[in-house]
N, C-alpha and C positions, 0 to 999 in steps of 0.2 A: 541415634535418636537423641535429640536434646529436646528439654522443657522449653513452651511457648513463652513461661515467667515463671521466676522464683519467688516466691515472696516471702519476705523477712521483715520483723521488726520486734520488737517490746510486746509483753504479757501486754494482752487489753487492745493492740491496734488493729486486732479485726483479721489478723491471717487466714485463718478459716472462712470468716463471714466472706471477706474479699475473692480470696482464694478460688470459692465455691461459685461466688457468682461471675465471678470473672470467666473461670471454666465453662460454663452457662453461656453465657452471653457469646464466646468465641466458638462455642462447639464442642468444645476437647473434656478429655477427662481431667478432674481434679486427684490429688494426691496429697495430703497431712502426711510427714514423715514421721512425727510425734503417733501415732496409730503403728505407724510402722513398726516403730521400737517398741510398743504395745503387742504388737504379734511376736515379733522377734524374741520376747521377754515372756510371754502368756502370761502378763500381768499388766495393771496400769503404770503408770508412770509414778506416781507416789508410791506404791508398793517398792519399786525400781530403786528410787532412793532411800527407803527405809530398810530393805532389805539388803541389799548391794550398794549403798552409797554412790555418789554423783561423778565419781570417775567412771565405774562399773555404765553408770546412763550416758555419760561422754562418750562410752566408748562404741557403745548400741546407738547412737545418733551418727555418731563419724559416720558406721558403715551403713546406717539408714539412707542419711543425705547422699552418699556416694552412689548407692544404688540406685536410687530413683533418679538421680538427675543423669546416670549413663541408661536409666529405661523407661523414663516418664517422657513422653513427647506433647504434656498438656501443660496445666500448670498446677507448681508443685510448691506448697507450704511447708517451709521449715520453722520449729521451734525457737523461740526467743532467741536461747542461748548459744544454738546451732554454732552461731559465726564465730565463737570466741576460739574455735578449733581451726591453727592454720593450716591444718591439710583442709577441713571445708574450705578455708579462706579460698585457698590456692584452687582446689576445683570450681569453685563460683568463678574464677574468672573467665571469660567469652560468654558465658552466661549473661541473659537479660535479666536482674536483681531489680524489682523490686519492691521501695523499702517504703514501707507503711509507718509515716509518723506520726503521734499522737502525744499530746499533750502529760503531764504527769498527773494532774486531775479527770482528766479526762479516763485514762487510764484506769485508775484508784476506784471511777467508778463502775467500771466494766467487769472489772474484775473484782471487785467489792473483796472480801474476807474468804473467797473460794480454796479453801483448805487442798483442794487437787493439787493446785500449784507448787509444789515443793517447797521452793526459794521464796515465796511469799508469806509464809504461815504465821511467823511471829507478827510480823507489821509488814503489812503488806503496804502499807505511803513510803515508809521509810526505804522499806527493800526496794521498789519500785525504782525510788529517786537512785538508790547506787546502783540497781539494774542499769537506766538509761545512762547516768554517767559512765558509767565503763564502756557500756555497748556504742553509744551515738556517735562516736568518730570511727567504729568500725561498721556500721550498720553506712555511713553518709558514704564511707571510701568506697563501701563493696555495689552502691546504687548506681543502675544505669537512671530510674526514676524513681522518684517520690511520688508518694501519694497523701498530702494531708487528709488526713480523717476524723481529727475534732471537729467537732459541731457539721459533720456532711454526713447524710447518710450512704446508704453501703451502696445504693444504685447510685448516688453523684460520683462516689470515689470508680467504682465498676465502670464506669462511662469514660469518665477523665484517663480511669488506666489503659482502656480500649484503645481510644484514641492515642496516647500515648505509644501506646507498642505497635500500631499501626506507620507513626511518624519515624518511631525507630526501625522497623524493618524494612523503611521506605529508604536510608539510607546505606 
């Protein structure tokens, strides 16, 4: 069983919003792996980092991601950071990845000052900006599609990706 779509991108571009209604819209069930690692941990994810440090949730996301994409058959949301782990890198691949892009103001304001976020607490513009510089050549490589999401709401993007994954399985 593989996922119908993966979706990845940056804190703020909607993976959930998307995610959710994408799943919706195609029929299937939806999946947040970040929930995952939340069961897997019986704690939230700032806890995760506070109490066990960001390797300790590296390491609960690796076997989050792994799991659901060898047992999710809908579509499945991975956390921002997800991709920066090349064993995920390497299982994302045959995978239909897509990557939800979004502006860095655009972002900043979705996510406002939300203290959950781990990696965003001090300054969440700042962190934000070296979040997507690191991630955006690896989020653009591992994409079969894009989905812009500044200034669209979550049914235009949900529609556009519809179509999208339809054109893809068409080939």
């Amino acid at each position: 069983m593989a996922p119908v779509a993966v979706v990845i991108g940056p804190p703020g571009s909607g993976k959930t919003t998307i995610g959710t209604g994408l799943a919706e819209l195609l029929g299937v069930p939806f999946r947040d792996t970040d929930l995952d690692i939340e069961v897997l941990a019986a704690k939230p994810i700032s806890e995760i980092f506070i109490d066990d440090g960001e390797q300790a949730f590296r390491e609960l996301e690796r076997r989050a991601v792994a799991a659901a994409l060898e047992e999710h058959g809908g579509v499945v949301a991975l956390g921002g950071g997800a991709i920066l782990s090349e064993e995920t890198q390497a299982l994302l691949a045959g995978h239909t990845v897509v990557y939800l892009e979004v502006s860095l103001s655009e972002a900043v304001k979705r996510v406002g000052l939300n203290s959950a976020r781990p990696l965003l607490v001090l300054n969440p513009r700042s962190q934000l900006r070296k979040l997507l510089d690191e991630r955006l050549p690896i989020y653009e490589r591992l994409a079969k599609i894009t989905a812009v999401t500044t200034d669209r709401t979550p049914e235009e993007v949900v529609a556009d990706l519809a179509a999208g994954l339809s054109a893809e399985g068409a080939r």
